[in-house]
C-alpha positions, 0 to 999 in steps of 0.5 A: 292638797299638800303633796309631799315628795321623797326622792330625787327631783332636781330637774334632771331626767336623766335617770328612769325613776328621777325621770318619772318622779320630776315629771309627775311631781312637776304636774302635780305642781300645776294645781297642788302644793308640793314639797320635796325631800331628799331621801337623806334629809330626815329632819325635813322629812319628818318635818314635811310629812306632818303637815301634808295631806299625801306622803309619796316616795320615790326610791328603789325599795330596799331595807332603807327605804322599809326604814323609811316608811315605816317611820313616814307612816307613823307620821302621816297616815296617807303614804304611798310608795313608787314602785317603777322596778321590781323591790329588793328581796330583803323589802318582800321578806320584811312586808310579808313578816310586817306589812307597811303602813302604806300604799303602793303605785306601781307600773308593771304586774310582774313587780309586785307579785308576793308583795305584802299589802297591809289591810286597809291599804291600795295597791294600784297600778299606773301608766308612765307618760312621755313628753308627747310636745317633745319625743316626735318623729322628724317631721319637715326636719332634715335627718342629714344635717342633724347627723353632722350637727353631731359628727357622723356621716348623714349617709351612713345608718346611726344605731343608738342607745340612751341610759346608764354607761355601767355593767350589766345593761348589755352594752358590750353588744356594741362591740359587735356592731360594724355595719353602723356608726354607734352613739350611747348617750350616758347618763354620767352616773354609775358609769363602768370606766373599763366599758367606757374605754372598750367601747370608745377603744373600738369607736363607739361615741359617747356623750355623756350627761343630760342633753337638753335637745336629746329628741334630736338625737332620737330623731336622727337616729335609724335604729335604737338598740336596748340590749338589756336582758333582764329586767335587774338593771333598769326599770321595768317601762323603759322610758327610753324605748318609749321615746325612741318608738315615739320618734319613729325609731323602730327598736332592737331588743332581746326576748328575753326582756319580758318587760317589752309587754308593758309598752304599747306599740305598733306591730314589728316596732321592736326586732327580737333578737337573742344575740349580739350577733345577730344585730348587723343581720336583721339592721337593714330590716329594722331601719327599714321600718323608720317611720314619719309617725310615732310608734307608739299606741295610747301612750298619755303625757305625763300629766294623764300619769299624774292625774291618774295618780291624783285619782287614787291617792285623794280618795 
């Protein structure tokens, strides 16, 4: 089968929908023949999309991309759309007036609620994988000299957060933290300077772009805190969450990021707070539950993801 790729895969996973889009894509590759397109290369797209028997997107969907598969679809006829966050509300308001001509994949149910599905077409949902040879817990690995591998004092607790350095993902919460060394790991995009600079300000240690070993960082680490409130700003699975419970990290998060939900995990892997203020009370209680065994519970690789995807899309 010929599977046409729109979106961003270059190898970096350092980005949640560039993260599944690599991974599945790279499964795919093992018993199909796949083409990518960069979203902005419109000749190539329309190039691509004609001689392939699938057409999948990877994009946040907004108007653009509305745009987009409207055109994709005139052209191929089997077209599907990757939903891993909730669309724009403009991308509702224009499929409940006009529908698209396509599919939808998507990864948790709250995101498609009052989605227009044109007749005829799927919209079916599916379960995001990790690298399950990568993400585990330290196993025969001495904790201690990982951390002064990287800096920080093997006697001390390590709370870390993996992901975007930039507004709205809660981050400030580190400033609130003093009984415990803080790494973030940035992902080097859409970066917030002034937060940057606060949280370096007070001690905070950033590493920024995509580390190769990152599941060392994981594993050395005694607590992993995802301060998100909501589920606007990352998408709606958060692989990181998964790859730390998968390390025997045992996470912080807040209640009211619902989305926790959609990740299988063992009782009390993840701590609810509601505050920031709370985090230093509840951190002996949480590191407490560190583990030698992955925290997760019927999490596939991501090439189950992918041939759970191959299922529908070839039918």
């Amino acid at each position: 089968m010929n599977i046409h790729v729109i979106g961003t895969v270059n190898g970096e996973v350092n980005e949640g929908m560039r993260n599944i889009a690599t991974h599945i894509s790279r499964a795919f590759e093992k018993e199909h023949t796949v083409i990518y397109s960069g979203l902005r290369q419109l000749p190539k797209i329309v190039f691509d999309s004609k001689k392939a028997d699938v057409t999948i997107i990877f994009a946040w969907a907004d108007k653009r991309i509305y745009e987009l598969v409207r055109a994709v679809s005139a052209i191929c006829t089997n077209v599907w759309v990757v939903l891993v966050q909730k669309p724009a509300e403009e991308f509702f308001e224009l499929t409940r007036d006009n529908p698209l001509g396509c599919s939808y994949l998507y990864i948790f149910d709250d995101d498609v609620k009052g989605l227009n599905v044109a007749e005829g077409k799927t919209i079916r949902r599916f379960s995001v994988g990790i690298n399950t040879e990568k993400f585990v817990p330290p196993a025969g690995i001495d904790v201690g000299e990982l951390k002064k591998k990287y800096g920080f004092d093997p006697e001390l607790p390590l709370l870390l957060h993996v992901g975007h350095c930039s507004g709205g993902r809660g981050l400030e919460d580190f400033l609130q933290i003093k009984n415990a060394q803080r790494l973030i790991i940035a992902s080097g995009m859409f970066e917030d300077e002034a937060l940057v600079k606060a949280l370096e300000d007070d001690g905070v240690t950033i590493m920024s772009g995509y580390l190769e070993n990152v599941e060392e960082i994981f594993q050395m680490s005694d607590a992993y805190l995802f301060p998100t409130r909501s589920s606007d700003n990352v998408i709606s699975i958060p692989l990181s969450v998964m790859e730390a419970l998968a390390c025997g990290v045992p996470v912080i998060g807040y209640r009211s990021f619902v989305n926790f939900s959609g990740i299988g995990c063992a009782d009390g892997a993840v701590s609810f707070i509601d505050s920031p203020e709370e985090i230093d009370a509840i951190l002996p209680d949480v590191i407490a539950k560190k583990s030698c065994e992955s925290m997760l519970k019927n999490t596939g690789t991501w090439d189950d993801a992918a041939n759970e995807i191959l299922g529908v899309i070839s039918q």
